[in-house]
C-alpha positions as CSV (number, residue, x, y, z in Angstrom):
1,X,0.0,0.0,0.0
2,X,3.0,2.6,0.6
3,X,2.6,5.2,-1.9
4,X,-1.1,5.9,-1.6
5,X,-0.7,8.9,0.7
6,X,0.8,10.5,-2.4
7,X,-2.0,9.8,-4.8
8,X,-4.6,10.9,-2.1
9,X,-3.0,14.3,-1.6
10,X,-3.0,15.3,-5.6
11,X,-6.9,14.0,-5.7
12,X,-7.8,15.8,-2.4
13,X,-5.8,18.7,-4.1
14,X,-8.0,18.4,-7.5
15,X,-11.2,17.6,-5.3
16,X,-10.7,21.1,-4.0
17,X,-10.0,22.6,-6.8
18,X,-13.0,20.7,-8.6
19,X,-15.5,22.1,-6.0
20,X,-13.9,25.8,-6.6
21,X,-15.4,25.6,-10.3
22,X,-18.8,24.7,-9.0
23,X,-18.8,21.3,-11.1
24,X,-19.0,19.1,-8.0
25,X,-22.5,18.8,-7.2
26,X,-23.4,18.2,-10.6
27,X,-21.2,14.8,-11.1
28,X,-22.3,13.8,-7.7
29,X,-26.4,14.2,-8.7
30,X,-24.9,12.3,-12.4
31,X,-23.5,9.6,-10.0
32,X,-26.7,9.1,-7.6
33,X,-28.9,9.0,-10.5
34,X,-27.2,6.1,-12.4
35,X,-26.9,4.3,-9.2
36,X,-30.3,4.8,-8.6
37,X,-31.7,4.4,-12.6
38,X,-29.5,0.7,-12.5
39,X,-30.5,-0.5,-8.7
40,X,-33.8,1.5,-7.3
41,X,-34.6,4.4,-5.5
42,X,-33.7,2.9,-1.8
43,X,-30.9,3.2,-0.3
44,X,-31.3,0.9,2.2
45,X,-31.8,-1.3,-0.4
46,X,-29.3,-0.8,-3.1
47,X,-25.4,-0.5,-1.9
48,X,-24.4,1.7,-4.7
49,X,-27.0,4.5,-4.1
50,X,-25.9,4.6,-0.4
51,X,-22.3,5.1,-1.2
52,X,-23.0,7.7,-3.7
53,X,-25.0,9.7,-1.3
54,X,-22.7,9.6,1.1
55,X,-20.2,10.7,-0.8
56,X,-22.4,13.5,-2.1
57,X,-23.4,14.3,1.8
58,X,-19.9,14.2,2.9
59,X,-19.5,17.0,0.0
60,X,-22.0,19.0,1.9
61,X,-24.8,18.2,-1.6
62,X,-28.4,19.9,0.1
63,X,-30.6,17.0,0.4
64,X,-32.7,18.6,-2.5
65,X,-30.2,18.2,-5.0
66,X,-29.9,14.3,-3.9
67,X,-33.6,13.8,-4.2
68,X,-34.1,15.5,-7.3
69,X,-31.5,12.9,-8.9
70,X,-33.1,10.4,-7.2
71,X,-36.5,10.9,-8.7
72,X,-35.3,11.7,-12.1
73,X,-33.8,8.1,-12.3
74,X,-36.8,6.1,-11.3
75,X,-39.3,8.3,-13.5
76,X,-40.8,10.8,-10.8
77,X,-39.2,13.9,-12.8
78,X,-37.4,14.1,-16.2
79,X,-34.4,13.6,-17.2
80,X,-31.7,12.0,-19.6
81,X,-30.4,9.0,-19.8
82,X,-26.8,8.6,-19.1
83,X,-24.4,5.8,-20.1
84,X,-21.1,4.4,-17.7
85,X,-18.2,4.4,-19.1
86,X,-14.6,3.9,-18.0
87,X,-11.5,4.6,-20.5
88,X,-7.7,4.0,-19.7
89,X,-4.6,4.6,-21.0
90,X,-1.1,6.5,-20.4
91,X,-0.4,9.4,-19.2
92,X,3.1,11.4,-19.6
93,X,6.1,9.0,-18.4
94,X,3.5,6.0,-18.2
95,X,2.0,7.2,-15.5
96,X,-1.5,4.4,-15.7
97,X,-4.8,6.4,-16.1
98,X,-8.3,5.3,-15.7
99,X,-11.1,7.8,-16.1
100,X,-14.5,7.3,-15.2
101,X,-17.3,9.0,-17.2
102,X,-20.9,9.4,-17.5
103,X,-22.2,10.6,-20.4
104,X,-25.3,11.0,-22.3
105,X,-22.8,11.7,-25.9
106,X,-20.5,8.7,-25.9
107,X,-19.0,10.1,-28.9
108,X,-18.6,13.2,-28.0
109,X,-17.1,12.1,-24.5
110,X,-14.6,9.9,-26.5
111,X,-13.6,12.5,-28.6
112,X,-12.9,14.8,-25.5
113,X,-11.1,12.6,-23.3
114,X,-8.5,10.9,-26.0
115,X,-7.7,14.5,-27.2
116,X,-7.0,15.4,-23.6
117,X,-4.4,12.2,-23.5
118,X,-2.9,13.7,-26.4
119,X,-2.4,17.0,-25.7
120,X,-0.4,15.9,-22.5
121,X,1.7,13.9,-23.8
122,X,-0.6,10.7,-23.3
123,X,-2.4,8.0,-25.2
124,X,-5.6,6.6,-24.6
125,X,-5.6,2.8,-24.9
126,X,-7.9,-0.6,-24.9
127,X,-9.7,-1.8,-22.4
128,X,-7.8,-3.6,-20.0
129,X,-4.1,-1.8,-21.1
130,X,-4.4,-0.3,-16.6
131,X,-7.3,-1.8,-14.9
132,X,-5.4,-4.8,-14.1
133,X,-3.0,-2.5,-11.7
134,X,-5.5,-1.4,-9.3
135,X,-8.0,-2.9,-7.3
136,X,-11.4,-1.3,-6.0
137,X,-11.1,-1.2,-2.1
138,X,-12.6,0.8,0.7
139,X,-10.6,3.6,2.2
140,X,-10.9,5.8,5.0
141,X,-8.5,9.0,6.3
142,X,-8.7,9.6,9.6
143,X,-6.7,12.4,11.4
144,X,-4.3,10.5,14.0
145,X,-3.9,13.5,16.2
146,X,-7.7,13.5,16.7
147,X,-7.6,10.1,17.7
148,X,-7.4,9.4,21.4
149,X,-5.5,5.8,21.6
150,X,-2.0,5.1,20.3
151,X,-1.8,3.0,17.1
152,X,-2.1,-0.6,18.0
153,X,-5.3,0.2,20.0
154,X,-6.7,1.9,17.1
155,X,-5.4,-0.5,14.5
156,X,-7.4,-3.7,16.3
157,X,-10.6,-1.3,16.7
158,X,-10.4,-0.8,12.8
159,X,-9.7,-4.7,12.4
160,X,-12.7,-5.4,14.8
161,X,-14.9,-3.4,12.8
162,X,-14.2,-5.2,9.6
163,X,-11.1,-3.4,7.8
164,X,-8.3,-5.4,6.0
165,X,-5.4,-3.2,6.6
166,X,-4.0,0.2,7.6
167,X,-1.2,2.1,7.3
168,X,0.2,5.0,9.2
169,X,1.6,8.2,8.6
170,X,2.9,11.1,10.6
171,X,-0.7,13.0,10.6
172,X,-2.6,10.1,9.3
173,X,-4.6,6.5,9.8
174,X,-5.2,5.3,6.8
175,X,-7.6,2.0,6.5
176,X,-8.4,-0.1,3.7
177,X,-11.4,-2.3,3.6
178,X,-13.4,-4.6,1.5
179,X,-15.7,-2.9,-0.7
180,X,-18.9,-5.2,1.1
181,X,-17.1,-4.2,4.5
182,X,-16.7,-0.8,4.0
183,X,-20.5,0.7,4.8
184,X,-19.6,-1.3,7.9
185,X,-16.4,-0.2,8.9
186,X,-17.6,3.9,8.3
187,X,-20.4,3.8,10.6
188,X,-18.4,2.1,13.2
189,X,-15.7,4.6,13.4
190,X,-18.1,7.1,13.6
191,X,-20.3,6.3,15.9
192,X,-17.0,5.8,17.9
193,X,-16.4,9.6,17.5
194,X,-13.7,9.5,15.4
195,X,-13.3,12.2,12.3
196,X,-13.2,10.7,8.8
197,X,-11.2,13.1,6.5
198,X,-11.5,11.1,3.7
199,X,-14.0,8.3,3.2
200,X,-14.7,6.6,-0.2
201,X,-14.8,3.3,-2.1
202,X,-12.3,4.0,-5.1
203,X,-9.8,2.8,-7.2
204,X,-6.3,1.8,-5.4
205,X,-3.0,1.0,-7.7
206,X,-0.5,-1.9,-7.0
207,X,2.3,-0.2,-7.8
208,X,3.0,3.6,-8.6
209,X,5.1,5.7,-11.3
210,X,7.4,8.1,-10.3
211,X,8.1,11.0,-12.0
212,X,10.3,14.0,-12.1
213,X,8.9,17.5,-12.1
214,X,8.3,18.3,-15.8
215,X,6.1,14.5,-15.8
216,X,4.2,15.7,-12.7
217,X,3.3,19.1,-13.7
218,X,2.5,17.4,-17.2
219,X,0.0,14.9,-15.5
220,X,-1.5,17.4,-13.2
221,X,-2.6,19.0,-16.6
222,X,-3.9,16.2,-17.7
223,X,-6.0,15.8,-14.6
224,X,-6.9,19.2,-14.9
225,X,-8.2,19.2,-18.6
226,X,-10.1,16.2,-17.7
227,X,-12.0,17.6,-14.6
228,X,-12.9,20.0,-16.7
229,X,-15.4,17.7,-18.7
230,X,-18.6,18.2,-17.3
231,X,-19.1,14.1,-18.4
232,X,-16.0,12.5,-15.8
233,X,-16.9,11.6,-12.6
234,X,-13.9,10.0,-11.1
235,X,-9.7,9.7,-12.2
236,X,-7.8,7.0,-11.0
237,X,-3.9,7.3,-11.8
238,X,-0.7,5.8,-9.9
239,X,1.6,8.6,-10.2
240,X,4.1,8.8,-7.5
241,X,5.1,12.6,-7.0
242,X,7.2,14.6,-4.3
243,X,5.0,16.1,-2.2
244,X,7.4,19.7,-2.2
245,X,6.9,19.4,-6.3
246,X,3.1,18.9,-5.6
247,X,3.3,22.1,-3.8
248,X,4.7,24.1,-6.1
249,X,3.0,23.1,-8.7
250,X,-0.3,23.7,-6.9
């Protein structure tokens, strides 16, 4: 798992700066309605809406927007239909890229997205070129100096509650769970007071790519063209940066 702190500090970075441009609540309401459109209208009832609505509650979504998308996905208002989609490729220095997308223009997306790989010194490739080098898993940050037992006591009370693993850093828990386990493992830690910074099911590489700073401030414009598409929900990538490059570049 080392390396993961890296790629969670440029995506909390681009979460940030994702929010700033107002395109956040949007791809959240996209997300919740095709969970909702391929599962039902219950969340209690269909895994996938819960986690999307959580995500979009921890994102501080107004409940309005989360019932509108709701309804619009199992008929009670209008809307579009929107198709999942999930391209991968290469980013500068090999850096492995998958991008997430919903989309109601397929070939409009595609065209979008493989001329944002190009542009940065990227290619977009076949399915299956990257998703074989990362796994979906739960993960959870939690701040360790709001935590009020020393690491063993904490790391068994994860275990208890169902996680697989957890590393630690100088400011951080981090815990990784099974996707089935992770709903689980959330409310626990919660309920036991203890503040999640970061809570999501994603994407998590087995290995990362390092690059110097001319690769990383080429990938970060990659990341940024791509956020940019109103049709991406989510980037999964495994570079490896410096943190003081990822600084200076922000």
């Amino acid at each position: 798992m080392a390396g993961h702190s890296k790629w969670n500090n440029i995506k909390r970075r681009k979460g940030a700066q994702d929010a700033k441009r107002g395109k956040v609540f949007m791809k959240l309401a996209r997300e919740i309605f095709m969970a909702a459109k391929q599962g039902g209208g219950d969340p209690d009832m269909n895994p996938n809406l819960r986690l999307a609505v959580d995500k979009a509650k921890s994102s501080n979504m107004p409940n309005d927007n989360i019932e509108r998308a709701i309804k619009k996905a199992t008929g009670d208002l209008e809307g579009v239909n929107y198709e999942e989609i999930t391209y991968e490729g290469y980013g500068p220095g090999g850096v492995a890229v998958m991008v997430k997308v919903l989309t109601d223009n397929k070939n409009r997306t595609a065209a979008d997205v493989r001329h944002a790989f190009n542009k940065n010194d990227g290619n977009l490739g076949e399915n299956g070129c990257v998703a074989f080098m990362f796994h979906r898993r739960g993960y959870l940050l939690v701040d360790r100096n709001a935590v009020d037992a020393d690491e063993d006591e904490f790391m068994l009370e994860a275990i208890e509650a169902g996680a697989e693993d957890m590393e630690t850093t100088d400011d951080h828990f981090e815990i990784y769970t099974d996707p089935d386990h992770y709903s689980v493992v959330k409310q626990t830690l919660e309920e036991s007071g203890y503040p999640l910074e970061s809570a999501e099911v994603t994407m998590i590489p087995d290995s990362y790519t390092p690059l110097a700073e001319q690769g990383v401030e080429k990938m970060l414009k990659l990341i940024d063209m791509l956020e940019d598409n109103d049709d991406v929900q989510d980037i999964y990538h495994n570079l490896d940066a410096d943190e003081q490059v990822l600084e200076k570049l922000s």
